[in-house]
C-alpha positions as CSV (number, residue, x, y, z in Angstrom):
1,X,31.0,12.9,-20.5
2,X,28.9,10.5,-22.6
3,X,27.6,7.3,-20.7
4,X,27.1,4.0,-22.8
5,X,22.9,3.4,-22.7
6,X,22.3,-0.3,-21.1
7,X,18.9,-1.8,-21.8
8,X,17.4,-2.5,-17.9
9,X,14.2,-1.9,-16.2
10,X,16.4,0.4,-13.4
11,X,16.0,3.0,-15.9
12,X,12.4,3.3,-14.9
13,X,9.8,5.3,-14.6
14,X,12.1,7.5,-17.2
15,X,11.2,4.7,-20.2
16,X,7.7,4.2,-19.4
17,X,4.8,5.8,-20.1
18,X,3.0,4.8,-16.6
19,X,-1.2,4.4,-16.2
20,X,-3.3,4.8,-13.1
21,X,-3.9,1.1,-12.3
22,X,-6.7,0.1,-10.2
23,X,-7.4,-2.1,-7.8
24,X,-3.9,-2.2,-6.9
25,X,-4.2,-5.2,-5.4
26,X,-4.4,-6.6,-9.0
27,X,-1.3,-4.2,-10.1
28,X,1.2,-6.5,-9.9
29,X,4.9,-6.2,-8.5
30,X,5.7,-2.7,-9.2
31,X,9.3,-1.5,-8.5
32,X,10.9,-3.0,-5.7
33,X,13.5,0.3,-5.3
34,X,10.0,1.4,-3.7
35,X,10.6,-1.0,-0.5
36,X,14.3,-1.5,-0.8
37,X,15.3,2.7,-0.9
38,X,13.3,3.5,1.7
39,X,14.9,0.7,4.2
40,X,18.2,1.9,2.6
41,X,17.6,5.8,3.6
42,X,16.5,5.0,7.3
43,X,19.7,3.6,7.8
44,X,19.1,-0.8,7.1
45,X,22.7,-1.8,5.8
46,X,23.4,-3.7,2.5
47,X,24.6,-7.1,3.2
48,X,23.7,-8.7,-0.1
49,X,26.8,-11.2,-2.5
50,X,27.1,-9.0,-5.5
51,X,27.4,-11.7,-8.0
52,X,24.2,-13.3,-6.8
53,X,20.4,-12.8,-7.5
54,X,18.9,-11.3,-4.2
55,X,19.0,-8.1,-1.3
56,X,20.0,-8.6,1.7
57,X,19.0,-5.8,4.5
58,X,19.0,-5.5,7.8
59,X,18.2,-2.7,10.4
60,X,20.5,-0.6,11.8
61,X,20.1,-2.4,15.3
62,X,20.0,-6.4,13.6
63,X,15.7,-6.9,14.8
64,X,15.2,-7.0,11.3
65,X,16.3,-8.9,8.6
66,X,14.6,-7.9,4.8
67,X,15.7,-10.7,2.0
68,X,14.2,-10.9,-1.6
69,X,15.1,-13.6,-4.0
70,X,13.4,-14.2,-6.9
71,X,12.0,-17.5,-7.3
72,X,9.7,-18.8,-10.9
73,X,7.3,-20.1,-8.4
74,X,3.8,-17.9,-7.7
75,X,3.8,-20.6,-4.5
76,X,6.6,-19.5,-3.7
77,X,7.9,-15.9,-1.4
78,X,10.1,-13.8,-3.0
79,X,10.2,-11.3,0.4
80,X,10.9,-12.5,3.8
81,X,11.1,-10.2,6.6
82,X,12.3,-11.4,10.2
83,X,12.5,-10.1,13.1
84,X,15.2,-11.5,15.7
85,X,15.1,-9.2,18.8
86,X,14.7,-11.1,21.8
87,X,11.7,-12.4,22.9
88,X,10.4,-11.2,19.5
89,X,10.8,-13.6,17.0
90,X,8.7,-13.3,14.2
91,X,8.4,-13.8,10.1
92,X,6.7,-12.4,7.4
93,X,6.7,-14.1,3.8
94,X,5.3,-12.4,0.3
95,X,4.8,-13.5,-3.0
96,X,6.7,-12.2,-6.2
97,X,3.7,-10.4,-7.6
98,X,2.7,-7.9,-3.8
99,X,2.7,-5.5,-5.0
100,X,5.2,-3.1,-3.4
101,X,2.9,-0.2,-2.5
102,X,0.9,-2.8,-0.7
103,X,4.2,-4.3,1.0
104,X,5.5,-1.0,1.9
105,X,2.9,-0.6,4.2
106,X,3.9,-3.3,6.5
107,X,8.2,-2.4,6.2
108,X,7.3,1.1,6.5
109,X,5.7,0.8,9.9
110,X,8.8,-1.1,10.9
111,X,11.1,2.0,10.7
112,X,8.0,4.5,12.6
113,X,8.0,4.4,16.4
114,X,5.6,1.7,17.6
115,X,2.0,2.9,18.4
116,X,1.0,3.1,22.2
117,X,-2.3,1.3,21.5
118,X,-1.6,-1.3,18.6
119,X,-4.8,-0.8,15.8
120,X,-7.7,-2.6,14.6
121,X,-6.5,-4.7,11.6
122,X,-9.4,-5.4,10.0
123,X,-10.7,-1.9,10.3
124,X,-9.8,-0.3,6.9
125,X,-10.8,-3.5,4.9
126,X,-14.3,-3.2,6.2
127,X,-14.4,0.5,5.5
128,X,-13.5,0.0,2.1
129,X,-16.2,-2.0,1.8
130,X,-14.5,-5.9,2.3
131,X,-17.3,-8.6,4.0
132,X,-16.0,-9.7,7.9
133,X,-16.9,-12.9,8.7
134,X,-15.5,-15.0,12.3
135,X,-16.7,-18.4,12.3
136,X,-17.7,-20.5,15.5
137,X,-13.6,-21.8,15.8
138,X,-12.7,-18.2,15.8
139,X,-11.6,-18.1,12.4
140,X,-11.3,-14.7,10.6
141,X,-11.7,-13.4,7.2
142,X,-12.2,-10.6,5.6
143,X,-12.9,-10.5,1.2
144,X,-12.8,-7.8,-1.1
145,X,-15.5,-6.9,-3.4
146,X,-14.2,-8.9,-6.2
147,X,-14.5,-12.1,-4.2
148,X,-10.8,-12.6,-5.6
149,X,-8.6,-11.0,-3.1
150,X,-8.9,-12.1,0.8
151,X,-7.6,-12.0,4.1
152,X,-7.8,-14.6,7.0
153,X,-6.5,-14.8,10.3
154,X,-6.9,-19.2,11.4
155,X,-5.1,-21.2,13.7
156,X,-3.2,-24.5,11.9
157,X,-3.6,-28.0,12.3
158,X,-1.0,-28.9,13.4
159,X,0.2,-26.0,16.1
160,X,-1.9,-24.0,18.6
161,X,-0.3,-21.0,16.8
162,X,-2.1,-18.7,14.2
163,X,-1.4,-17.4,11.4
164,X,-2.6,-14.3,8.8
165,X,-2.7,-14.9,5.1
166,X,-3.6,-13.0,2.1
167,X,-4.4,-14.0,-1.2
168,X,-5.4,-13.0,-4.7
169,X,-6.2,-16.4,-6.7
170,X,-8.4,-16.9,-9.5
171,X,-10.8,-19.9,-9.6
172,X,-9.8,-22.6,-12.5
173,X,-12.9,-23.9,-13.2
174,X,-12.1,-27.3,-12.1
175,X,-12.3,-27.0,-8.1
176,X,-9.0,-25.5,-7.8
177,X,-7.7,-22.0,-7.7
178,X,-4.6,-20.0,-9.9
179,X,-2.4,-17.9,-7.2
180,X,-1.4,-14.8,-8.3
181,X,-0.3,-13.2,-4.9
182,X,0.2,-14.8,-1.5
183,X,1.6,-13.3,2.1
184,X,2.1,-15.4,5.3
185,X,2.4,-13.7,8.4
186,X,3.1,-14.6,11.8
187,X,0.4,-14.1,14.4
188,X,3.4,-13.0,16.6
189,X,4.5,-9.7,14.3
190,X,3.0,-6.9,15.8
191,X,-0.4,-5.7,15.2
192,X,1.0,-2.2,14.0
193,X,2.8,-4.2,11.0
194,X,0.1,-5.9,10.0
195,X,-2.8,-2.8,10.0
196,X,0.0,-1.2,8.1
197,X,-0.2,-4.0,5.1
198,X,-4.0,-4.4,5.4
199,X,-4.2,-0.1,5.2
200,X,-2.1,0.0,2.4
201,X,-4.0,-3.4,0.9
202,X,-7.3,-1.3,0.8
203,X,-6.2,2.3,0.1
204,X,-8.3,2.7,-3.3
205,X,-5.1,5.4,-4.6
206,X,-4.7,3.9,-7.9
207,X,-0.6,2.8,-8.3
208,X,1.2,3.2,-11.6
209,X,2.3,0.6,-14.0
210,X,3.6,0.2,-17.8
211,X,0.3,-0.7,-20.1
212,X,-0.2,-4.3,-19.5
213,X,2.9,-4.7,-17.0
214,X,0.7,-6.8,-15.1
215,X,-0.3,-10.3,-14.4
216,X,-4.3,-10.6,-15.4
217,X,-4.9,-7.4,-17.6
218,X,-8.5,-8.0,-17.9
219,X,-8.4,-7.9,-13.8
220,X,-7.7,-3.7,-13.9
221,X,-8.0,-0.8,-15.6
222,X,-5.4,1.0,-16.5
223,X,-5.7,5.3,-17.9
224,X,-3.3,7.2,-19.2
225,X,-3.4,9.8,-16.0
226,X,-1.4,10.6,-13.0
227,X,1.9,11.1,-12.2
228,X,4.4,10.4,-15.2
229,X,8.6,10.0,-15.1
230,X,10.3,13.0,-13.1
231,X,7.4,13.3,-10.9
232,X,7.3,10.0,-10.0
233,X,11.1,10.0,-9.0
234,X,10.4,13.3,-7.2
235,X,7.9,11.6,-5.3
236,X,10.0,8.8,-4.6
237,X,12.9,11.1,-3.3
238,X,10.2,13.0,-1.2
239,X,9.7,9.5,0.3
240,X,13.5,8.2,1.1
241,X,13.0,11.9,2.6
242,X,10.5,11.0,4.6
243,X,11.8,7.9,5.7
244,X,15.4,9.6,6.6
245,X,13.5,11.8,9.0
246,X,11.4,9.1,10.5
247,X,14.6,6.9,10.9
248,X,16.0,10.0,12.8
249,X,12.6,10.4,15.1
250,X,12.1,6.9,16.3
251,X,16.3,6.9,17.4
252,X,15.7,9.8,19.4
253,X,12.8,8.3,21.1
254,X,14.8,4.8,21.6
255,X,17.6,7.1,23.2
256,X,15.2,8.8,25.3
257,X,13.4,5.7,26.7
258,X,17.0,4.1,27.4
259,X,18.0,7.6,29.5
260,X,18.0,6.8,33.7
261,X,15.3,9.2,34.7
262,X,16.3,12.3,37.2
263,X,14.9,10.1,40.2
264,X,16.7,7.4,39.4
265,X,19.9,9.0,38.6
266,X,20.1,11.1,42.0
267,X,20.1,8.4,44.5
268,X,23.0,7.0,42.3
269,X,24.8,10.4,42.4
270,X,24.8,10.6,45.8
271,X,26.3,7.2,46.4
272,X,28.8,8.7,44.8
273,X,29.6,11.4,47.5
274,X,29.3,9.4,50.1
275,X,31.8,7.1,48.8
């Protein structure tokens, strides 16, 4: 049975001839299938309007609420991830051009179990090689090689409350700077989340993009190398894989912590026969 052909980029990676793009951080939006799948196949539910522009997900318990809506604006987030469980309230903002390897690191860790000790975040920026700096009002930032791309950790002016930001902006020449990429995030969101975005922020993998599919070609280099079309969608289906099974661990454990241990269940047994 012969299916009409309709002209969309969902029929990628199969129409593209992909190149190893590095730094990533320069790579530009990638596919967003890459973030929204892998929610998708750990069980977040679909509550997006069909006839208008945006997803709508949210986790299979309601914490977590995922929404993307494309906006013209580079000041402007296209993803916003919430969290709404009790006495964990939290957001997350990124701009239209995170690329969604780097993004995927933070909503990845959010359907893993939560470490016991939560990690250092600024631990694999300096190990690939980004300059730490804390000031004397505690400020934090860390800034790639490039002197483009940057992350800071600083309290506002006008709340007690800090908050994480990363950027990739070029200078204009004139004092002020072109955005290309922005994220805001919440000092409340747990450490985990963020180490997971700052990890996948400095992985030096290259990602892979259509030639010039990006926002500042002269910013990366692309090669004609690397995974190409069906491997790339194998790799993605190893991934929803991957995030089925991780789904499936981290309920188990949530059942198992939520279990009345055998000392507290026997005292409450025999109540029971001696009522």
């Amino acid at each position: 049975m012969s299916h009409e052909y309709f002209h969309t980029r969902a029929n990628e990676p199969l129409d593209t001839i992909q190149f190893a793009t590095t730094p990533r951080h320069f790579a530009g939006h990638g596919d967003p299938r890459h973030i929204t799948q892998a929610l998708r196949a750990a069980g977040w539910k679909n509550h997006s309007a069909p006839d208008y522009p945006h997803v709508i997900l949210a986790s299979p318990d309601n914490r977590y609420h995922l929404v993307l809506e494309p906006t013209p604006s580079t000041y402007k987030a296209w993803w916003r991830i919430t969290s709404e469980a009790p006495g964990q309230y939290w957001h997350a903002e990124f701009g239209g051009e995170t690329p969604a390897e780097i993004l995927a690191g933070f909503t990845d860790a959010l359907i893993l179990p939560a470490p016991e000790q939560q990690p250092d975040v600024w631990q694999p920026l300096v190990a690939a090689g980004w300059t730490y700096n804390r000031d004397e009002h505690g400020t934090e930032e860390a800034v790639a090689p490039d002197g483009i791309m940057r992350v800071s950790r600083f309290t506002t002016l006008t709340s007690n409350r800090s908050t994480w930001k990363a950027e990739a902006a070029l200078p204009t020449g004139l004092g002020g700077h072109e955005r290309i990429w922005h994220a805001y995030i919440d000092d409340e969101t747990p450490r985990h989340l963020i180490a997971g975005f700052t990890a996948a922020l400095a992985h030096p993998e290259p990602v892979q993009r259509g030639m010039y599919d990006v926002p500042h070609a002269h910013l990366v280099t692309q090669k004609q190398n690397g995974p190409q079309g069906k491997h790339l969608l194998a790799a993605h289906e190893a991934r929803l894989k991957a995030a089925r099974t991780a789904a499936r661990r981290t309920r188990r454990a949530a059942a198992l912590q939520t279990q009345p241990s055998p000392a507290t269940a026997a005292p409450a047994k025999a109540a029971v026969h001696r009522r």
